[in-house]
Backbone as CSV, one residue per row, in Angstrom:
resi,resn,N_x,N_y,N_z,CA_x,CA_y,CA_z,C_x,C_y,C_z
1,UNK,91.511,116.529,70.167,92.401,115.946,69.158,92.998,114.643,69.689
2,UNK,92.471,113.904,69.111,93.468,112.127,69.406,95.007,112.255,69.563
3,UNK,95.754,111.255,70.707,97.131,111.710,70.494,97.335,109.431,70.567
4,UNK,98.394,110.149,70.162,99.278,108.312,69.640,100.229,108.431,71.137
5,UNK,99.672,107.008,71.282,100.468,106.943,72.610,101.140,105.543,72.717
6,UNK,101.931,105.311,72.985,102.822,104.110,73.240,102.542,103.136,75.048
7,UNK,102.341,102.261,75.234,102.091,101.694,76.466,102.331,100.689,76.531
8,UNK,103.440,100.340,77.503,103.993,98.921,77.984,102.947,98.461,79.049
9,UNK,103.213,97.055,79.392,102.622,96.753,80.528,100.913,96.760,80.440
10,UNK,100.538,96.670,79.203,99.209,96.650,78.760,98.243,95.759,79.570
11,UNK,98.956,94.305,79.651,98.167,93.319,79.960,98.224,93.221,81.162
12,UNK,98.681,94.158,81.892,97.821,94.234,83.537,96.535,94.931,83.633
13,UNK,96.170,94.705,84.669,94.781,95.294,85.091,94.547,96.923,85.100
14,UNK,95.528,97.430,85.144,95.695,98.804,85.121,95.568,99.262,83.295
15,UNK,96.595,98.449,83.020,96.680,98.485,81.424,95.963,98.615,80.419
16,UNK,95.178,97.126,80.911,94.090,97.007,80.005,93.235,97.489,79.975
17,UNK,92.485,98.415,81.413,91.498,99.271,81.244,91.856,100.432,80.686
18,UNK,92.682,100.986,81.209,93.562,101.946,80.274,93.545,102.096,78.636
19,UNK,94.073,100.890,78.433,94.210,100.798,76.603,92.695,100.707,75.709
20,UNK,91.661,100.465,77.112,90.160,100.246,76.346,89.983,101.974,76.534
21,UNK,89.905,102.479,77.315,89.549,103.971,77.724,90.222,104.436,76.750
22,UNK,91.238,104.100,76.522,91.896,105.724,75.502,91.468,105.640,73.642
23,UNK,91.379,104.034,73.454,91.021,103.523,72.178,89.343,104.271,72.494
24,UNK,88.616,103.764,73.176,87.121,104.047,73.275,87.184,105.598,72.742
25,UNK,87.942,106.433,73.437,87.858,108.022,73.288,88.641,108.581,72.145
26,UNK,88.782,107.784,71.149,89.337,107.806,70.055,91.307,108.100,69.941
27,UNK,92.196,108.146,70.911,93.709,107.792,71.166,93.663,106.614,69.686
28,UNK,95.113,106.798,69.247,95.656,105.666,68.307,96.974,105.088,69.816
29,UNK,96.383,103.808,69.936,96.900,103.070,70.799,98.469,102.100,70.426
30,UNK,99.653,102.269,71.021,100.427,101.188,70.727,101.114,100.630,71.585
31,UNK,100.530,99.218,71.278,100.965,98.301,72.919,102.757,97.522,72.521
32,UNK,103.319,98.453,73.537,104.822,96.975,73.742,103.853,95.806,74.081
33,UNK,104.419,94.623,74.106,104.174,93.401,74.769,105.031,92.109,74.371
34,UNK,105.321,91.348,75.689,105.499,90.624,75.187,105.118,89.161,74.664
35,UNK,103.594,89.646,74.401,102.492,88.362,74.163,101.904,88.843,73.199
36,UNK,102.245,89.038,71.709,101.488,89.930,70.779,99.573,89.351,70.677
37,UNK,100.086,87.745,69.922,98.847,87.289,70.526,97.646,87.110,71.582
38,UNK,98.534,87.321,72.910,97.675,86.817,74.115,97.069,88.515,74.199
39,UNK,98.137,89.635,74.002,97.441,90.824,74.442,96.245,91.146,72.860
40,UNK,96.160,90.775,71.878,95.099,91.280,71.036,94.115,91.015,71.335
41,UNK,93.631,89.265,71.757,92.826,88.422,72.752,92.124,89.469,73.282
42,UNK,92.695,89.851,74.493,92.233,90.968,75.231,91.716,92.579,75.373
43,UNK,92.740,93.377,74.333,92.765,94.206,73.766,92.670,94.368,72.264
44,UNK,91.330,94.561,71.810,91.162,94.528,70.435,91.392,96.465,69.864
45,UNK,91.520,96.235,68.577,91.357,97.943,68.025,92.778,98.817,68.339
46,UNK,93.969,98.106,68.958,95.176,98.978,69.139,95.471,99.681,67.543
47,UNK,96.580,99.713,67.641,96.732,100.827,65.875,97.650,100.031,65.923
48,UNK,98.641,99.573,66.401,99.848,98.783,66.552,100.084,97.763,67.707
49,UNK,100.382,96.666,67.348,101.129,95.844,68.562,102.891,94.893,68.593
50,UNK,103.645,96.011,68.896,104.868,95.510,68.771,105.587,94.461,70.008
51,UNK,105.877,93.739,69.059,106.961,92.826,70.550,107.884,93.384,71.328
52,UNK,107.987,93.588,72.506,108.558,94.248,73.654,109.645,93.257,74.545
53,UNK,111.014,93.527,74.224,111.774,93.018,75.436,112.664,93.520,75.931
54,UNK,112.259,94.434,76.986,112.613,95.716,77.806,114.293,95.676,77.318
55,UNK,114.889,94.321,77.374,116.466,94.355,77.613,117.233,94.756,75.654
56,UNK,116.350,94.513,74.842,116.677,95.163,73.673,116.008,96.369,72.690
57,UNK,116.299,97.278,73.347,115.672,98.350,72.628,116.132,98.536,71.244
58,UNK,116.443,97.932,70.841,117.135,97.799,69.239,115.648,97.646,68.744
59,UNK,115.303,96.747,68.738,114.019,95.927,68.227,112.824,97.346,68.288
60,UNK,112.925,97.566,69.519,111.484,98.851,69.189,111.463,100.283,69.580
61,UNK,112.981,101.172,69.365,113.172,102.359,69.517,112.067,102.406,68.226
62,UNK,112.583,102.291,67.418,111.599,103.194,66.154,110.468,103.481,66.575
63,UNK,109.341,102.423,66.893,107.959,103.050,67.351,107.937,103.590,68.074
64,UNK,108.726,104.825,69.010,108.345,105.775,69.772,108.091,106.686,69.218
65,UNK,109.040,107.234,68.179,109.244,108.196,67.153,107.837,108.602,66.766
66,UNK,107.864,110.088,66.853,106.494,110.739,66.625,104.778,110.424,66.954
67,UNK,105.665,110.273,68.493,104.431,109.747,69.469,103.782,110.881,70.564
68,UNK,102.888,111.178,70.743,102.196,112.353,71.834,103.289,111.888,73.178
69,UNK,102.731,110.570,73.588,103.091,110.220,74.726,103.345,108.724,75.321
70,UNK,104.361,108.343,75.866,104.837,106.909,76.407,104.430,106.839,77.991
71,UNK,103.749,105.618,78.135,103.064,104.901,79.391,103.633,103.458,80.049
72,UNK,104.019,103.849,80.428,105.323,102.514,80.900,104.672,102.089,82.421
73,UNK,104.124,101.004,81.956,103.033,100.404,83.342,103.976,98.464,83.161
74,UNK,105.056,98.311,82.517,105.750,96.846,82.944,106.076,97.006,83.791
75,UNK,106.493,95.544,84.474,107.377,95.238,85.651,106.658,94.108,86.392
76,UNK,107.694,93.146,87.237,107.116,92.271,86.829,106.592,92.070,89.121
77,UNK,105.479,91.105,88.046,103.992,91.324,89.710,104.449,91.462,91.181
78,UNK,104.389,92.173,91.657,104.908,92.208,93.098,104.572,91.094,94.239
79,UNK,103.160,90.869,93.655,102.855,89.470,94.574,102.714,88.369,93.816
80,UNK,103.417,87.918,93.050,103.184,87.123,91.840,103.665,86.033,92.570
81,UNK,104.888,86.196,92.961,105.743,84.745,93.859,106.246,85.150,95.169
82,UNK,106.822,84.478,95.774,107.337,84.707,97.028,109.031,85.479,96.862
83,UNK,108.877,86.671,97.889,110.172,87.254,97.597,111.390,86.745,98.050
84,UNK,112.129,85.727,97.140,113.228,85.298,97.211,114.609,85.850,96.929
85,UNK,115.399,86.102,97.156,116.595,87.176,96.797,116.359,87.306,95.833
86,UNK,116.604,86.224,94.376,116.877,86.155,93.429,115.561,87.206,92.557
87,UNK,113.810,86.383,93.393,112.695,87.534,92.884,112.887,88.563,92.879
88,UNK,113.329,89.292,94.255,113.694,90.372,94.623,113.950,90.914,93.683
89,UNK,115.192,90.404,93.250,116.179,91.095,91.793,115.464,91.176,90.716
90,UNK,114.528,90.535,90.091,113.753,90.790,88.910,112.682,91.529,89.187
91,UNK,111.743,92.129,90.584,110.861,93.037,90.786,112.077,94.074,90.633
92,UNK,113.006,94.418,91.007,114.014,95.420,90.796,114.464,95.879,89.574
93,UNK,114.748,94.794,88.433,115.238,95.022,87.541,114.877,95.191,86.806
94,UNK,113.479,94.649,86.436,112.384,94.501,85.673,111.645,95.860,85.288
95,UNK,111.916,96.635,86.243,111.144,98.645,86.560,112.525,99.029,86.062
96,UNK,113.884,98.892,86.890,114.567,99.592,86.487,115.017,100.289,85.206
97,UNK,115.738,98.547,84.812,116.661,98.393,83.516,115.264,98.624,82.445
98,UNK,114.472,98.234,82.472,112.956,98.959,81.271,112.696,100.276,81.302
99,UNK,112.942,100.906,82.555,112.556,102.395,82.787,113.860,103.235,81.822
100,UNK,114.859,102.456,82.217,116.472,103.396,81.545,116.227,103.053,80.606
101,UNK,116.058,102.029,79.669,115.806,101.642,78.512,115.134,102.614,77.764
102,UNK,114.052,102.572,78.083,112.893,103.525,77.545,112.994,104.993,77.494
103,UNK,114.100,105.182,78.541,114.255,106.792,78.512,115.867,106.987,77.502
104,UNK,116.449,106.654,77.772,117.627,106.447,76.685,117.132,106.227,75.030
105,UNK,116.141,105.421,74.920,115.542,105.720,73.783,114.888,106.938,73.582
106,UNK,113.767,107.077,74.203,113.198,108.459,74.211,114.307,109.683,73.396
107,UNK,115.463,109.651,74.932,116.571,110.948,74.397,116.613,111.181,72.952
108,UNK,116.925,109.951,72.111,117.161,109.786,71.058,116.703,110.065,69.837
109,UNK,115.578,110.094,70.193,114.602,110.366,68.837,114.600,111.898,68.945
110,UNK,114.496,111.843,67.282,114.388,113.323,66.716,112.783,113.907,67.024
111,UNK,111.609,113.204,67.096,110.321,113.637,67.634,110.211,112.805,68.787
112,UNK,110.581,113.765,69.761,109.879,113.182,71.505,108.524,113.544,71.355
113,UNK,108.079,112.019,72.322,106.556,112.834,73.175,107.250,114.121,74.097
114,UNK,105.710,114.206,74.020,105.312,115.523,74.931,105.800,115.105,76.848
115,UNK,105.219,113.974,76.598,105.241,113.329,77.925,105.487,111.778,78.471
116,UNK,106.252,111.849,79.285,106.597,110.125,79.605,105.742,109.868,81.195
117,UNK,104.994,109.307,81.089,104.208,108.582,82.492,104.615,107.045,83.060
118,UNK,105.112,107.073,84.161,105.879,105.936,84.671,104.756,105.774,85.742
119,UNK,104.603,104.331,85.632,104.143,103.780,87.245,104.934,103.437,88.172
120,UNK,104.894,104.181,88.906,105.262,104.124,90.826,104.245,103.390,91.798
121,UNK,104.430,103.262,92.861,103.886,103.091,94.222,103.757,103.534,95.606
122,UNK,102.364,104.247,95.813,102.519,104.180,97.721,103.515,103.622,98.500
123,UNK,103.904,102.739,97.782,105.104,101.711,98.989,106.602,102.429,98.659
124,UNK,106.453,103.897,97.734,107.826,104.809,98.186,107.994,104.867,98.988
125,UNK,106.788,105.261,100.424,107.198,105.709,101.744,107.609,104.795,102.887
126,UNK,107.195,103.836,102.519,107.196,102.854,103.306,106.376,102.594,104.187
127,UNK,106.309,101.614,105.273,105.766,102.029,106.488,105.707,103.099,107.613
128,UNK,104.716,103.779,107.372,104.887,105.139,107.900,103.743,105.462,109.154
129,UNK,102.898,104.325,109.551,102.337,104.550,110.745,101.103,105.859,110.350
130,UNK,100.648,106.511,111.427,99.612,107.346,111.421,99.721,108.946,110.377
131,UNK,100.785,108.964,109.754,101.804,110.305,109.458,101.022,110.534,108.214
132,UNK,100.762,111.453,108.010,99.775,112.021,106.480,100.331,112.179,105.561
133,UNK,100.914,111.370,104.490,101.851,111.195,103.321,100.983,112.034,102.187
134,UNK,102.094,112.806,102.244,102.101,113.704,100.637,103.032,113.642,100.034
135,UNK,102.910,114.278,98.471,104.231,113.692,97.691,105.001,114.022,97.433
136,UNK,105.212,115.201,98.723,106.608,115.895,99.379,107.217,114.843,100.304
137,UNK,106.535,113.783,100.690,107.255,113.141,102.045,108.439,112.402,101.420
138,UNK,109.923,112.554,102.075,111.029,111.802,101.446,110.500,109.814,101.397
139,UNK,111.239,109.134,101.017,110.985,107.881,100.507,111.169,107.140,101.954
140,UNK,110.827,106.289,101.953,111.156,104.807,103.179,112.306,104.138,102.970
141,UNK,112.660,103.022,103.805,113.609,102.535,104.110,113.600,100.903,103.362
142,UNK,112.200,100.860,103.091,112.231,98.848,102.789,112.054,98.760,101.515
143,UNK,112.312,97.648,101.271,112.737,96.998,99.998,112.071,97.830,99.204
144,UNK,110.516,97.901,98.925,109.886,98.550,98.053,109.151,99.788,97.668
145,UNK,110.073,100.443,98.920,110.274,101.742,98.842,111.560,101.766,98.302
146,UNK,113.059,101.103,98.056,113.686,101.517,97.452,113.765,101.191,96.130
147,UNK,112.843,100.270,95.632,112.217,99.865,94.127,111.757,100.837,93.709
148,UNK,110.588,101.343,94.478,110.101,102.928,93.345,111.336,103.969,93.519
149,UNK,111.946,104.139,94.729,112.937,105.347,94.552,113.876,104.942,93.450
150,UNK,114.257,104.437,92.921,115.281,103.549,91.609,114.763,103.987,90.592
151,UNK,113.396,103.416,90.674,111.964,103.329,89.476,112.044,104.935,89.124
152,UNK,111.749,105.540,90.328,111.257,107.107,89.656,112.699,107.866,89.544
153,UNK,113.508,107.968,89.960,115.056,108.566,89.303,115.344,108.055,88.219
154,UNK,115.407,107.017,87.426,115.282,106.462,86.100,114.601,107.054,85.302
155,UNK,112.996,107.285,85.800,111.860,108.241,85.095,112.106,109.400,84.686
156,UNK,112.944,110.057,85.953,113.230,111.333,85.906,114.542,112.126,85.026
157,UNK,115.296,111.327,84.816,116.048,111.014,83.884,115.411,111.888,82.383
158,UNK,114.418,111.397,82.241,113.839,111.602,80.829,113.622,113.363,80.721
159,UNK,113.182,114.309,81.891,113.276,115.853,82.001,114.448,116.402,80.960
160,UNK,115.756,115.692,80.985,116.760,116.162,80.738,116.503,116.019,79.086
161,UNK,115.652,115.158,78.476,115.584,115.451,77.087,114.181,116.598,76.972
162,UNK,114.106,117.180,77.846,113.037,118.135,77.808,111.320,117.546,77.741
163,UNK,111.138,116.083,78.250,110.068,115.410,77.900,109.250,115.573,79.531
164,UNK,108.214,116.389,79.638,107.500,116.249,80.946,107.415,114.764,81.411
165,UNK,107.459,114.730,82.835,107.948,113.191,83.359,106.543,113.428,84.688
166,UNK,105.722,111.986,84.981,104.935,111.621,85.677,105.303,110.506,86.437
167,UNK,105.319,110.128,87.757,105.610,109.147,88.199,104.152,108.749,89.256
168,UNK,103.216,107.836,88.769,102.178,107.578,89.510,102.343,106.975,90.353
169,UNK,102.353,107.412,91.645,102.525,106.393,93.082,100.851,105.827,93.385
170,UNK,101.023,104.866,93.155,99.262,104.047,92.555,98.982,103.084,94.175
171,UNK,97.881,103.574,94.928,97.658,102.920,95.734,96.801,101.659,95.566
172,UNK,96.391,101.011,96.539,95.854,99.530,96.354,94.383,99.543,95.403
173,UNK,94.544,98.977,94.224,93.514,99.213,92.965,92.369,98.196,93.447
174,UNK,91.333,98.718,93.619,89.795,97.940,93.860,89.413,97.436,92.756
175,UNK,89.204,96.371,92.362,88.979,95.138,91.061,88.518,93.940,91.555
176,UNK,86.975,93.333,90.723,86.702,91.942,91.684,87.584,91.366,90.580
177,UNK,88.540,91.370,89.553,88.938,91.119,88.372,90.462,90.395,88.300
178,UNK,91.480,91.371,89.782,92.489,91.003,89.734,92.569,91.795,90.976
179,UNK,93.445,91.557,91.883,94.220,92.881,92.940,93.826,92.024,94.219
180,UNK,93.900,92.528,94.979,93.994,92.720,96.472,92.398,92.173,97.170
181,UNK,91.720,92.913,96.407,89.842,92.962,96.651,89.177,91.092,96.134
182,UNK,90.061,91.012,94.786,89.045,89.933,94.218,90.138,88.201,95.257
183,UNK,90.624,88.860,96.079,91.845,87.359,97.024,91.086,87.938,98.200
184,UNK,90.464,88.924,98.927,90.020,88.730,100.245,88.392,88.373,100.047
185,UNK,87.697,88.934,98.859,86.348,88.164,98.889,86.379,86.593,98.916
186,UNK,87.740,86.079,98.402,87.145,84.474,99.041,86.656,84.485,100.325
187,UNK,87.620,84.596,101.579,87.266,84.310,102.711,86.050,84.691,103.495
188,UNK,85.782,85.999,102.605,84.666,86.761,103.067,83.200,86.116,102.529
189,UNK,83.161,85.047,101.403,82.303,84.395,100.996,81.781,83.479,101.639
190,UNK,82.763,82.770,102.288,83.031,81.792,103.269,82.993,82.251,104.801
191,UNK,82.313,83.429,104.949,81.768,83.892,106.339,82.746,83.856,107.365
192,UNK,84.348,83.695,106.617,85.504,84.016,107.316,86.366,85.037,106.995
193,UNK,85.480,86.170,106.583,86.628,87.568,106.292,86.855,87.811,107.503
194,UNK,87.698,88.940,107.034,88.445,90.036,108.187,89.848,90.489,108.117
195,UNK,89.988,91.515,108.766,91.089,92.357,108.847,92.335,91.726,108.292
196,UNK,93.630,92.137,107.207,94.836,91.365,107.773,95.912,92.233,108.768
197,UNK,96.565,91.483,109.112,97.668,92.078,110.091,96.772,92.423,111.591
198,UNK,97.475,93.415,111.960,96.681,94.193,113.322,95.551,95.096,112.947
199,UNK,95.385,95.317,112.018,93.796,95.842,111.023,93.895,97.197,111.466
200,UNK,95.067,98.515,112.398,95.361,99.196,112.783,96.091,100.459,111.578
201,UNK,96.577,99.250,110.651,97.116,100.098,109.368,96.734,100.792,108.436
202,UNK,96.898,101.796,107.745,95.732,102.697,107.025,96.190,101.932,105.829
203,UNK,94.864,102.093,104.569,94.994,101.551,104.009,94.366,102.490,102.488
204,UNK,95.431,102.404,101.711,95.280,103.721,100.450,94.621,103.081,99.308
205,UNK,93.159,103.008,99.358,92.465,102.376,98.177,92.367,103.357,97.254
206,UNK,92.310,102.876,96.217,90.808,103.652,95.041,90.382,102.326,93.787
207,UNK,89.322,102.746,93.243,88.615,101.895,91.928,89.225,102.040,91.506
208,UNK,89.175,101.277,90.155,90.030,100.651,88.908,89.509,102.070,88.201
209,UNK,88.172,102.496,88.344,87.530,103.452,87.322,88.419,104.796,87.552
210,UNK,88.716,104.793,88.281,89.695,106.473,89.187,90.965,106.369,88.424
211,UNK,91.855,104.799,88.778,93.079,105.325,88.428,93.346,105.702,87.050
212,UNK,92.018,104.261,85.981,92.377,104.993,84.980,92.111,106.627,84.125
213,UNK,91.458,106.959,85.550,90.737,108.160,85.392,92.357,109.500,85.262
214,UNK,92.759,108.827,86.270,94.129,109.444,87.038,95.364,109.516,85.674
215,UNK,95.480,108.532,84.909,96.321,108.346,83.647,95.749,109.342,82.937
216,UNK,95.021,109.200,82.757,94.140,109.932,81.609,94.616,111.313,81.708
217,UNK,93.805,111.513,82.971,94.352,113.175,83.406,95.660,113.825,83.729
218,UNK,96.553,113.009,84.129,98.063,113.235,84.204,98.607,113.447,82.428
219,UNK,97.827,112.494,81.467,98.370,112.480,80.427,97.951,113.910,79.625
220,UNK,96.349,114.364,79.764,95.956,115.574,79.248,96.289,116.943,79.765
221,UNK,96.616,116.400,80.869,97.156,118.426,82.326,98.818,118.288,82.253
222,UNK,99.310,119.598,81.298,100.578,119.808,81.608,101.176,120.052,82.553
223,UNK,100.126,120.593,83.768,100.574,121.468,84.885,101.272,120.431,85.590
224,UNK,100.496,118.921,85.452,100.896,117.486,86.359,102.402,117.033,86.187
225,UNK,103.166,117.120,87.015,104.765,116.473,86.912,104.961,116.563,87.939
226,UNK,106.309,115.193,87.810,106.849,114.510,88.829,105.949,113.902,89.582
227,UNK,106.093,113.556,90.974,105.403,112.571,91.410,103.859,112.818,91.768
228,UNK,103.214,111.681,91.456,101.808,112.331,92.054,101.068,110.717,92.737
229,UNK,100.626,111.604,93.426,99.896,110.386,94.382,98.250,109.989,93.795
230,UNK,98.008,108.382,93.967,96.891,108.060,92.957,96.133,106.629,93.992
231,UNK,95.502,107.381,94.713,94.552,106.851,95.870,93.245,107.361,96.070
232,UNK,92.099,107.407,96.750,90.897,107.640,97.343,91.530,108.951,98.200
233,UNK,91.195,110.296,98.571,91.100,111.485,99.248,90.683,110.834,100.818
234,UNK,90.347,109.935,100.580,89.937,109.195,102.313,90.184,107.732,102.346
235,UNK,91.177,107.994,102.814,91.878,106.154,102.920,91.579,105.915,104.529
236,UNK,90.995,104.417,104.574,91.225,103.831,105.897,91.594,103.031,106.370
237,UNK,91.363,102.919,108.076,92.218,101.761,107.764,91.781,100.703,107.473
238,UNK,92.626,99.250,108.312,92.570,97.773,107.188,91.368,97.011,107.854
239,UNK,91.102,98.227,109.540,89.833,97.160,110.114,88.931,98.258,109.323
240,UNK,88.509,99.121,109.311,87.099,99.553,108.383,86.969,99.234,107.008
241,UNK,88.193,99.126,106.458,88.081,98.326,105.251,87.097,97.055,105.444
242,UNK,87.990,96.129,106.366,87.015,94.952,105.903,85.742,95.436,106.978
243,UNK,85.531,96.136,107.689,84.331,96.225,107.788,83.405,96.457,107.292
244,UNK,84.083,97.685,106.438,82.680,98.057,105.185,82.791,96.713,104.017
245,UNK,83.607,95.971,104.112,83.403,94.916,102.680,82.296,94.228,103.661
246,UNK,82.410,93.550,104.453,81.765,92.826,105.456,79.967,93.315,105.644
247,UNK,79.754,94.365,105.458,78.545,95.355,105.416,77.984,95.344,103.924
248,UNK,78.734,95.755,102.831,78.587,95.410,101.511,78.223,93.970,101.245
249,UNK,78.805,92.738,101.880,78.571,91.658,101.254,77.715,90.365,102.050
250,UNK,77.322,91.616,103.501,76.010,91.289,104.540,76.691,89.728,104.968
251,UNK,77.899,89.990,105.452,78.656,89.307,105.633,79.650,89.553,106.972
252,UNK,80.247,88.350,107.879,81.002,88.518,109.230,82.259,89.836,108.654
253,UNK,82.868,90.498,109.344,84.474,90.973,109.466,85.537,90.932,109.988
254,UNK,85.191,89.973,111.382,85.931,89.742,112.607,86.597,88.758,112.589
255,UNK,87.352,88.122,111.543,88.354,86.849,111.458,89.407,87.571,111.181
256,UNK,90.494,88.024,111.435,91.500,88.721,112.013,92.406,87.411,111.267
257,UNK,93.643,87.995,110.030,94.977,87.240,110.215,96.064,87.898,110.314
258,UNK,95.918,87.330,111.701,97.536,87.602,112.429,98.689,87.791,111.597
259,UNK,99.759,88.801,111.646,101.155,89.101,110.731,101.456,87.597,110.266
260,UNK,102.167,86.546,111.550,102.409,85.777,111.471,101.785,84.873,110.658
261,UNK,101.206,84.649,110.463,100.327,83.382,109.803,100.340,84.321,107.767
262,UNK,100.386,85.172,108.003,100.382,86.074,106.450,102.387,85.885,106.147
263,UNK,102.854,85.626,106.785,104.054,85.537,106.744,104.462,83.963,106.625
264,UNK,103.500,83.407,107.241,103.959,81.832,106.500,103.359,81.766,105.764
265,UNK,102.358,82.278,105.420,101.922,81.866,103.653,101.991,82.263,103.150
266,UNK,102.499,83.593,102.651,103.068,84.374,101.543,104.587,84.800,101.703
267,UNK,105.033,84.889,102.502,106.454,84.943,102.722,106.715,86.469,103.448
268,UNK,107.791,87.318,102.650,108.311,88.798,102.738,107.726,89.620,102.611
269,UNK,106.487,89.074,101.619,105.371,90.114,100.831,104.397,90.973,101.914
270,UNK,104.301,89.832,103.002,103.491,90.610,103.959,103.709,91.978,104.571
271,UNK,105.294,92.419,104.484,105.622,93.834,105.081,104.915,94.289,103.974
272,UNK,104.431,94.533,103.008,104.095,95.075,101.870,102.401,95.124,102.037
273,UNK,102.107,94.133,102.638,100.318,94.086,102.664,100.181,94.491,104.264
274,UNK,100.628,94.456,104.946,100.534,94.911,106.405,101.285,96.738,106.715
275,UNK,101.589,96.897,106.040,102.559,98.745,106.319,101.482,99.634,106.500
276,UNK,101.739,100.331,106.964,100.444,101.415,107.336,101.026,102.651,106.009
277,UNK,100.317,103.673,105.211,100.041,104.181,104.952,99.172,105.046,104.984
278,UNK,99.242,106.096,104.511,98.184,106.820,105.087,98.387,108.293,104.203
279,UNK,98.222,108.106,102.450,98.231,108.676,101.674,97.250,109.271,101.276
280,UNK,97.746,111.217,100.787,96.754,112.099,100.396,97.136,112.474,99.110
281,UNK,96.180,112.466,97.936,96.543,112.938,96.690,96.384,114.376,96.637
282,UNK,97.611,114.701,97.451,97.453,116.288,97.213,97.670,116.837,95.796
283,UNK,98.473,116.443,95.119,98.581,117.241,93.679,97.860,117.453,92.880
284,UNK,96.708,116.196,92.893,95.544,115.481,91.436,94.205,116.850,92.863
285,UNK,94.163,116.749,93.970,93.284,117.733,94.406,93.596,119.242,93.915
286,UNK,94.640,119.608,94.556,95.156,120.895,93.699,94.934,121.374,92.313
287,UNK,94.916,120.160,91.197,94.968,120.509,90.188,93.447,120.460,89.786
288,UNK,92.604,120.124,89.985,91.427,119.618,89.902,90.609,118.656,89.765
289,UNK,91.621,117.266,90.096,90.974,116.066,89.673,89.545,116.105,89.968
290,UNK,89.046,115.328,89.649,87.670,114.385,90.385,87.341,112.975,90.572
291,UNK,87.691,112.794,92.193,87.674,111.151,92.043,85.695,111.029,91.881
292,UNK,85.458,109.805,91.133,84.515,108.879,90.747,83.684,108.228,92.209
293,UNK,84.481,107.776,93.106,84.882,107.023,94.131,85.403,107.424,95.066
294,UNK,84.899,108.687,95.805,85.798,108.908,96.799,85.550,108.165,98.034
295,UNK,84.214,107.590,98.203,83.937,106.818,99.544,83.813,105.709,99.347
296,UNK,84.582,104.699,100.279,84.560,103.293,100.004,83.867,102.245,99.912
297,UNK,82.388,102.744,100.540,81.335,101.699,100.932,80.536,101.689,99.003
298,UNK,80.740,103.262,98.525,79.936,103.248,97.601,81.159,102.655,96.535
299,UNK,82.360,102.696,96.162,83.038,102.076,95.806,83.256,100.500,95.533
300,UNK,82.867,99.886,96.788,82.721,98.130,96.675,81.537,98.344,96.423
301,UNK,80.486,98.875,96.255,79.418,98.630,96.385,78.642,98.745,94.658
302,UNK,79.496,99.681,93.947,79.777,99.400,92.501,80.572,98.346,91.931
303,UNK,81.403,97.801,92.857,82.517,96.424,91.683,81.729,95.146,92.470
304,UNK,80.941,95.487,93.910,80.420,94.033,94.197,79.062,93.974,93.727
305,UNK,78.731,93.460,92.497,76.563,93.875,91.840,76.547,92.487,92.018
């Protein structure tokens, strides 16, 4: 049975595959945004596309009303600019004050969804070195570990109107399209890839095809609540990473950038691309997921044709 689902944050990479997957499988799709035009462009066949501005829910409480389920994937890019106090405050506020928003509305309506799904991040824990993160482990100490801890108590919030609550802690998304993958194949084109940081750090991948695999299934399994972890079952670290890209693209791996040098050219962001992790999706295993992608070589080896 098709369910009507509401989804902010469409026009990210997460989003948009998302909003094609659930339209494809017959879902009546309705995108917040705040680009009505730029997101149809992209996303054709929604059922609705309302203008979205997280800070006035006046404008679009109504379209929640007699909805299966709300997908709240805004907030604004983590590596978009350099973290300046002031950025700081709008990666902060941007999850927050939209997350309370959305759940304060929710309360409200006389037909709740069934379910509210919030995007989180791996970077709850922080830098955590060799330590096997499950999504029992309490939160970290740095900046963006205390962004998702904010992010997902806001989320959680929403239980209290009796609405099952998901908080996806989404590890580093494999895309030659957008992310992390399609900024290190430059160098690697140029027969100057390799590791960043001390290449010592584990590193929590999965495909674009998984996570939206991961929405999907959080959205259809009641059993799924509260936090769940949304990575590859075998994460490594940041030197076999680029080794296997380096092998995939019959290409060097051994150009190494130093913390320092990632720190003058991107700024703060680098504690964020250098932290070790070392995340297990215990819950989505338990419950029965099936990653697509569990090994990484065959993983790049599908997004690099």
């Amino acid at each position: 049975m098709s369910k009507k689902i509401v989804i902010t944050g469409a026009s990210g990479l997460i989003g948009t595959n998302l909003c094609k997957a659930l339209i494809s499988r017959g879902d009546e799709v309705f995108i917040f945004t705040r680009s009505v035009n730029k997101t149809k462009s992209t996303i054709s066949n929604a059922s609705n596309y309302i203008e979205w501005d997280y800070k006035k829910p006046s404008d679009w409480s109504k379209y929640l009303n007699n909805k299966d389920a709300v997908i709240h994937l805004a907030g604004a890019n983590i590596s978009g600019k350099r973290w300046t106090e002031n950025y700081k405050k709008i990666i902060l506020k941007s999850r927050e004050e939209s997350t309370k928003n959305l759940v304060e509305a929710i309360g409200s309506l006389k037909e709740k969804p069934s379910v509210f799904i919030s995007a989180s991040g791996v970077n709850y824990y922080g830098d955590s070195g060799d330590e096997v993160l499950t999504e029992q482990r309490e939160t970290g100490n740095d900046f963006l570990a205390k962004v998702c801890k904010i992010w997902e108590d806001e989320a959680a919030q929403v239980e209290n109107a009796g609405v099952r609550r998901v908080s996806i802690r989404t590890g580093v998304v494999l895309s030659t399209k957008e992310g992390a993958l399609k900024k290190m194949l430059i160098p690697f084109r140029f027969f100057i890839g390799g590791p960043l940081g001390n290449g010592k750090q584990w590193f929590p991948w999965l495909h674009i095809d998984d996570i939206v695999n991961i929405y999907i299934y959080c959205l259809d399994n009641n059993s799924l609540n509260g936090a769940v972890n949304a990575c590859s079952p075998y994460p490594v670290t940041m030197n076999e990473f680029a080794k296997t890209l380096g092998k995939v693209m019959n290409r060097p791996s051994f150009f190494k950038v130093p913390k320092f040098i990632l720190r003058l050219a991107v700024g703060e962001v680098t504690e964020s691309v250098t932290a070790s992790m070392k995340v297990i999706p215990q819950k989505l295993l338990e419950n029965g997921f099936k990653f697509k992608f569990e090994n990484l070589e065959n993983a790049l080896r599908d997004l690099i044709k």
